[in-house]
C-alpha positions in Angstrom: 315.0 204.0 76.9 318.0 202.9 75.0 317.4 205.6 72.0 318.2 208.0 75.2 320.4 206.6 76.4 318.5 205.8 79.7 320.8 203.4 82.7 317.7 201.3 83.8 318.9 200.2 87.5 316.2 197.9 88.3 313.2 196.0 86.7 310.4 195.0 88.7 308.7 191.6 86.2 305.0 192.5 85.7 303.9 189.4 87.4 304.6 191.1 90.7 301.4 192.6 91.7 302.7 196.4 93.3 299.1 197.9 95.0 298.2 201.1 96.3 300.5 200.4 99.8 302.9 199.4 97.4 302.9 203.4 95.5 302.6 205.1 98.7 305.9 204.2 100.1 307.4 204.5 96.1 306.4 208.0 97.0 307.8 208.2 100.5 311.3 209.5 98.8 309.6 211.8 95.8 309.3 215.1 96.0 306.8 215.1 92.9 304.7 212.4 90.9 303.8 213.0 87.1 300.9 211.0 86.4 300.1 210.6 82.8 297.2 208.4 80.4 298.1 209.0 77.1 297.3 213.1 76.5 295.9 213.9 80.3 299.2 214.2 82.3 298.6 215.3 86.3 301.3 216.8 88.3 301.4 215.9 92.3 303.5 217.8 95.0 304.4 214.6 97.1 307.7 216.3 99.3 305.4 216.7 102.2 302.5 214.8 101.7 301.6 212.1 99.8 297.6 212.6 98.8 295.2 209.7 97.7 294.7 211.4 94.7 298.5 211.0 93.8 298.2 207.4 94.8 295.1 206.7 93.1 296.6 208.5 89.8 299.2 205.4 90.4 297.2 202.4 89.8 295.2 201.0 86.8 291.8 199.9 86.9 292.2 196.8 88.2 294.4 198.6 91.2 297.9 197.4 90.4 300.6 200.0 89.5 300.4 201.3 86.3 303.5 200.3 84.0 306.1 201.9 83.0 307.0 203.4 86.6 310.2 205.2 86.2 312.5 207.4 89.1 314.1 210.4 87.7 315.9 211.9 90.3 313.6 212.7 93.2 310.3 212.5 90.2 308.2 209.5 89.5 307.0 209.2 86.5 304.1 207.0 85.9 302.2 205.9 82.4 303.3 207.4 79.5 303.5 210.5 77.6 306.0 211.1 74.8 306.1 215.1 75.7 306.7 214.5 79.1 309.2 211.7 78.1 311.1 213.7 75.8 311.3 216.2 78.1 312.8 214.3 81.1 314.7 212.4 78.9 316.0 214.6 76.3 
């Protein structure tokens, strides 16, 4: 994040346990989600619905949020992907 010069305006410590009620209301304020596990990357409309596939895509297999969770303007980007990274981020 630094390398692009990235603000980070909160940090949430791993220890705190974030479930699927927990991504559903991250979502309440997203218009889209961009789900990614290393080369599969999902997209999710989430302006006027939020789905429990775009949750699901959320959480790791043992149900917690998958890290790192980042807000770029009204997107949520979850996992990683250095394509969609470098595109967001520039």
């Amino acid at each position: 994040m630094e390398a692009s010069k990235v603000d980070i305006l909160e940090t949430v410590m791993a220890s705190k346990k974030l479930q699927a009620s927990d991504a559903k209301a991250l979502l309440s304020d997203a218009a889209k989600l961009i789900a990614m596990k290393g080369k599969k990357v999902q997209e999710f409309d989430v302006s006027a619905k939020v789905g429990s596939d775009a949750v699901e895509a959320m959480l790791g297999p043992t149900g917690n949020l998958r890290a790192p969770t980042i807000k770029v303007g009204d997107t949520y980007l979850v996992g990683f992907n250095e394509d969609v990274f470098t595109s967001a981020f520039g």
